[in-house]
C-alpha positions in Angstrom: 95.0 79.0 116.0 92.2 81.3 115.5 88.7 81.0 114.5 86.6 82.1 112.2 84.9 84.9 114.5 81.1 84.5 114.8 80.3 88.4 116.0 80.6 91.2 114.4 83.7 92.7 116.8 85.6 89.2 116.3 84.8 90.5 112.3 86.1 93.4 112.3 89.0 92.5 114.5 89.6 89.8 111.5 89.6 92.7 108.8 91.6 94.8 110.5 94.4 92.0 110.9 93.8 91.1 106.7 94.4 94.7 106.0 97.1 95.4 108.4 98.9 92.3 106.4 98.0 93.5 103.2 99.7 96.9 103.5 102.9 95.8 105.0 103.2 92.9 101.7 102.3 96.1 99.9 105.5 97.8 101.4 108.0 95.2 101.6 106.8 93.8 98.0 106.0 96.5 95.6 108.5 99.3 97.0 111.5 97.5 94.5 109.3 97.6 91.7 109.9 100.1 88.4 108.3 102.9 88.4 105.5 101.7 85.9 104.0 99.2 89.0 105.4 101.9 91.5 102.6 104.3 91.2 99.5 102.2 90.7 100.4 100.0 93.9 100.8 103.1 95.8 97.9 104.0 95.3 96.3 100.5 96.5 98.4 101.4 99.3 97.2 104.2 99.9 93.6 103.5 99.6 94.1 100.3 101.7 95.4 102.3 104.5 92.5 104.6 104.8 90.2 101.7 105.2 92.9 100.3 107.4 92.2 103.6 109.7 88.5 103.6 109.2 88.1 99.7 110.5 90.7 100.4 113.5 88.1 103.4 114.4 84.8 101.6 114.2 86.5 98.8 116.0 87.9 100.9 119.1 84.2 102.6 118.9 82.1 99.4 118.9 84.2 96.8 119.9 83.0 96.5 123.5 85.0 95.9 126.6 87.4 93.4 125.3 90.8 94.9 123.8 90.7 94.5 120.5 94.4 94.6 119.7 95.0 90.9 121.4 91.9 89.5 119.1 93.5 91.4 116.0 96.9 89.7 117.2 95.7 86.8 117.3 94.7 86.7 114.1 98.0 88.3 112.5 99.5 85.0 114.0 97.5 82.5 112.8 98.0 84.1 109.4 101.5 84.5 109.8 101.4 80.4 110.0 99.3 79.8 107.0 101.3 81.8 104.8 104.9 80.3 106.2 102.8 76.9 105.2 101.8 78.3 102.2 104.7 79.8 101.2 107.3 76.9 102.3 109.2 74.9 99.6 107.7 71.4 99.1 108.9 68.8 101.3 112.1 66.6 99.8 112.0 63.2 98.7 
């Protein structure tokens, strides 16, 4: 499991990996919406990826020597746990 990072590469390593969640959710939740919700969470979307892009940029600039992709996997997998766990139906009887 991961840990709550205590620099500011292991930071932005952890936002990268929140956002990278967040806009795949965005695509495989909102795309079957109607068109009312269609537009506005596209635009979230949208917005969310260009922060996406602007983290993944200042983290391949400042990260430092260790690759940054295993830390920001590291993360996607521990959230990838929570949210099964969160997500799961309640245990039976």
């Amino acid at each position: 499991m991961a840990r709550i990072p205590k620099d500011w590469s292991g930071q932005l390593a952890l936002a990268v990996a929140a956002k990278e969640r967040a806009c795949s959710r965005y695509t495989k939740e909102f795309s079957s919406e109607g068109a009312t919700l269609t537009e506005p969470w596209r635009t979230i979307a949208e917005d969310d990826k260009s922060h996406l892009t602007w983290l993944k940029e200042r983290l391949a600039r400042f990260g430092g020597k260790s690759d940054w992709r295993d830390r920001v996997e590291d993360y996607l997998s521990a959230e990838e746990t929570v949210y099964a766990a969160f997500t799961a139906p309640p245990p039976g009887p």
